[in-house]
C-alpha positions, -999 to +999 in steps of 0.1 A: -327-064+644-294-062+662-291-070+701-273-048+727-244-068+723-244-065+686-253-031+685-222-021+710-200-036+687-209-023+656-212+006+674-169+004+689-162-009+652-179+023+630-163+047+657-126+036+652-128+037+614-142+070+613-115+081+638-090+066+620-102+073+582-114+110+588-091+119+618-059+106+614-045+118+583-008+107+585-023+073+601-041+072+569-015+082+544+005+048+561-018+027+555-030+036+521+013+038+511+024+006+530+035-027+516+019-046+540-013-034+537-017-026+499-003-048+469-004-045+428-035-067+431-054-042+457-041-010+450-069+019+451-045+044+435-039+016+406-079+017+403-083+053+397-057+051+370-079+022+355-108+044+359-093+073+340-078+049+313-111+040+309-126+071+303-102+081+284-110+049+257-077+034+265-074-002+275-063-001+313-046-039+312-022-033+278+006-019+308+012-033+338-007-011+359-043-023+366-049-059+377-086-062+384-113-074+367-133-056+340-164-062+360-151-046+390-135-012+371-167-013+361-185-011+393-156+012+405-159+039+379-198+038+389-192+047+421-165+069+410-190+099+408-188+103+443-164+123+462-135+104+481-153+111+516-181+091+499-162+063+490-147+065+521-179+058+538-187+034+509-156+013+527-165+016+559-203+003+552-185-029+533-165-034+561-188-033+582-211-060+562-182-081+557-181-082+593-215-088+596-217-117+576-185-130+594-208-132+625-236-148+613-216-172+593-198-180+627-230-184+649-245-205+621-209-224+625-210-227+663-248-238+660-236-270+630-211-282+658-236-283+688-265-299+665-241-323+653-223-331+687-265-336+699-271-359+670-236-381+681-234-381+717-244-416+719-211-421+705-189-402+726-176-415+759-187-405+792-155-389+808-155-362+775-180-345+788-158-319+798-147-309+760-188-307+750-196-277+736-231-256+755-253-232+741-240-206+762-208-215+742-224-212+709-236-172+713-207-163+736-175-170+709-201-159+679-206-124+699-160-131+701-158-136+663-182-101+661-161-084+686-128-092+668-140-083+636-151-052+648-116-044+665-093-061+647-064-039+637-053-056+604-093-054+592-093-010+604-060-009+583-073-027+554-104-001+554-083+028+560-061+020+534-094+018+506-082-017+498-103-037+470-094-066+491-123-050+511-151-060+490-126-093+479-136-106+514-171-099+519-173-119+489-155-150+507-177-141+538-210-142+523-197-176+502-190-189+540-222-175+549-243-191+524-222-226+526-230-226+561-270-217+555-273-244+520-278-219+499-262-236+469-272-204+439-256-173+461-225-196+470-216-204+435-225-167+425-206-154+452-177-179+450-174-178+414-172-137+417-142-139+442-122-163+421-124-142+391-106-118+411-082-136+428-081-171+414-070-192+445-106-194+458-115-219+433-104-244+456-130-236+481-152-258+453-140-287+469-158-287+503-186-266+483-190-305+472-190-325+499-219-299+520-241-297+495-238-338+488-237-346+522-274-355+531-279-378+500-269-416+494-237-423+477-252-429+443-273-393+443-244-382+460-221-385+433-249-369+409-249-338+433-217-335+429-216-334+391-244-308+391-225-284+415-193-289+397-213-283+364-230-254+379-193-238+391-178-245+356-209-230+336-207-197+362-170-189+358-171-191+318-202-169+318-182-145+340-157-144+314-177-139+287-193-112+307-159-095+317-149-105+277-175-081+264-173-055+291-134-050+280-146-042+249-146-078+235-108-085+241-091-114+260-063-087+274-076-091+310-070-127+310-028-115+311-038-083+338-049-107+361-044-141+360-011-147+344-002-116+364-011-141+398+002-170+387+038-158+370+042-135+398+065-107+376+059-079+400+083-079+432+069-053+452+076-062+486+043-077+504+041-099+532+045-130+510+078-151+505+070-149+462+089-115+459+119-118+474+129-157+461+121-146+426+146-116+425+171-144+438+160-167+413+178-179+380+158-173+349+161-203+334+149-218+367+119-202+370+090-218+355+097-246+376+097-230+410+067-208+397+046-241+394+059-255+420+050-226+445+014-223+429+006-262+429+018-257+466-009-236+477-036-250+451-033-287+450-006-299+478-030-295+508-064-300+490-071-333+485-046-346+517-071-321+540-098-330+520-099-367+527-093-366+561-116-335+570-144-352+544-168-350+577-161-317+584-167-293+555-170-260+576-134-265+590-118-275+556-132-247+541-121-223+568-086-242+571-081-240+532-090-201+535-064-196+557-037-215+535-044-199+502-046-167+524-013-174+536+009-183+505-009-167+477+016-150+453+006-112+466-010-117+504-013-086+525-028-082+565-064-083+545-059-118+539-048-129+573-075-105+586-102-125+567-094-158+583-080-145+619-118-133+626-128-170+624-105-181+648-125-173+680-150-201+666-126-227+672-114-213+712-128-252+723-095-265+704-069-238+727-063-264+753-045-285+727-024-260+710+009-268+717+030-237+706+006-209+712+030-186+735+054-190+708+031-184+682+019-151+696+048-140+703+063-146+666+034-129+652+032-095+672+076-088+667+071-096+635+037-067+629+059-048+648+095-049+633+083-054+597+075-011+592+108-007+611+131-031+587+111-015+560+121+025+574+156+010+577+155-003+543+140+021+519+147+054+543+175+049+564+196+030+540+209+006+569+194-024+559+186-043+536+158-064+519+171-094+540+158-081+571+124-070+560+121-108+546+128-119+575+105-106+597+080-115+567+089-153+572+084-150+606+051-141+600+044-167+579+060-194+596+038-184+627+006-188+607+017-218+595+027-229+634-013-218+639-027-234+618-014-271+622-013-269+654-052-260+653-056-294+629-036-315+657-058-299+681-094-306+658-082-339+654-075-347+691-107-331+701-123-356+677-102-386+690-111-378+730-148-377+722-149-410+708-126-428+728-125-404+763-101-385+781-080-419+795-062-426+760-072-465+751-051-490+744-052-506+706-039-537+698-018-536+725+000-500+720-014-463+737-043-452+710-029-421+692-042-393+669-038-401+629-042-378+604-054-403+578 
């Protein structure tokens, strides 16, 4: 049962998407048409054309129309029956669960870092007391994270707009959910489901190894690993085979989707940096910067993060989240929506941002200039591409900004504890931070 907190803010966050999705029709008709919001990968209007190329016995990935999975055209011409106000609703109930499981997977979150900080205050110095986390801190930024969810603007657009990246991230939620609670079956079910959509979450694997090794020896350790990897590998090809038979026993999907991600031939404008450097790019150049763009957001930061944050598997997982969410090949505000909900977890690192003014600033010109440079672009004819990119990069490099300084900021946290609020000298020389 919910709380009067929890109740009040599902309450706020079911009233302003039925306002919005039912009451504001041209507010709709924005969302559901604009770049920003909706992408070749998450298009509902490219769905219904799957679903009627299904019915109609034709094969919806022979064009280039239809990117998702046979599983979910599937599950989308099921629910097809329905009128749109009923899959309307249908949207605003996964929402809402995604947003649910965003909360509990926060609390459960907040609740790991007090246990843990219990368990190791022996350890910490005196004078850091200060920078301890309380119980009344635990429940106050997990009610935040609920709140934000609830009210965030980029997570009402998404809905409004009857993006599949909708359900795409209650599937990341509940794998965050059940890799906070051990629940080693639903994560790989659920983790295995959402990279078969969008392929870049298969790197979440990594910290999927390190929790659910992490209270064994270093010889079962390793064997834990091995079954978990085994367990992701077996998963995915049955999903495959599943998604192989569904399409009528042909591998066609397999270019729909995946190469579709990875190759990136679609330049629809998005929020990404992908579309606009590959109009600019020579041909005979561009196998090489499509591999180097996709190894840049699949391998560059994983095993870096992963060895330094091997002790903290809830942040890696969030803080690779975030980056796969940022550069993916076709991002939209879904994506940043997913992991800016988190971020009130981690308000105990503010104090050490270091560009936070400037980061806030960069990120709410460039929301609001991007529809403008887009209306002066396509409508107006008085711009050009180059100044909808730019506001795009501006985004990005904001998010980027965020997110290291929120690294810098875990890892000072982490550094004060152990060796107290008057910086140590070492061998001689102040005691700084190291990222390795």
């Amino acid at each position: 049962m919910l709380n009067r907190v929890e109740a009040r803010y599902f309450g706020i966050g079911l009233i302003l998407r039925i306002f919005f999705v039912f009451f504001q029709s041209t507010t709709r008709h924005y969302f559901e048409n604009s770049g920003e919001f909706v992408t070749p990968l998450n298009s509902w209007k490219r769905i219904i054309e799957g679903i009627y190329l299904r019915q109609l016995n034709v094969s919806p990935f022979l064009g280039s129309i239809v990117h998702e999975t046979p599983l979910s055209l599937l599950l989308f011409t099921k629910l097809y029956i329905f009128k749109d106000e009923y899959i309307e609703v249908l949207f605003i109930i996964l929402d809402l669960l995604s947003a649910f499981f965003t909360y509990k997977a926060a609390h459960h979150i907040l609740t790991h870092l007090y246990d843990r900080q219990t368990e190791n205050k022996s350890a910490y110095k005196e004078d850091s007391k200060v920078l301890w986390l309380t119980k009344d801190h635990v429940q106050k930024s997990a009610h935040t994270v609920l709140l934000c969810a609830m009210v965030n603007p980029l997570s009402i657009g998404t809905c409004v707009a009857k993006s599949s990246l909708v359900i795409h991230n209650l599937l990341l939620t509940m794998t965050f959910y059940f890799f906070m609670t051990y629940r080693l079956i639903p994560f790989i079910f659920t983790l295995c489901l959402a990279s078969s959509i969008s392929m870049y979450p298969i790197v979440l694997i990594v910290p999927g190894l390190l929790q659910f090794s992490s209270n064994a020896n270093n010889k079962r350790s390793i064997v834990r690993m091995f079954l978990v990897f085994a367990l992701f590998v077996c998963t995915n090809v049955t999903l495959l085979f599943v998604n192989f038979h569904i399409n009528h026993q042909s591998w066609s999907f397999i270019d729909a989707i995946y190469h579709f991600i990875f190759y990136v031939p679609d330049y629809t404008p998005n929020t990404g940096i992908f579309w606009y450097f590959f109009t600019e790019m020579f041909e005979h150049f561009r196998s090489l910067f499509v591999w180097t763009f996709q190894m840049h957001v699949l391998l560059l930061y994983l095993f870096p993060f992963t060895i330094r944050l091997r002790n903290e598997p809830a942040f890696l997982f969030w803080l690779l989240c975030a980056i796969f969410c940022i550069f993916k090949s076709y991002p939209a505000y879904g994506d940043v929506a997913f992991y800016i909900n988190y971020l009130p977890i981690w308000c105990f690192l503010f104090r050490y941002v270091r560009n936070g003014l400037v980061i806030v600033c960069m990120i709410l010109v460039a929301m609001l200039m991007t529809p403008i440079t887009w209306y002066l672009w396509i409508y107006a004819g008085s711009a050009n591409a180059n100044f909808y990119f730019a506001m795009t990069l501006v985004f990005n490099v904001a998010q980027t900004f965020l997110l290291s300084d929120l690294l810098y900021a875990y890892l000072k946290r982490q550094f004060f504890l152990k060796n107290g609020l008057n910086i140590p000298n070492i061998n001689g020389k102040e005691g700084q931070v190291e990222f390795l």
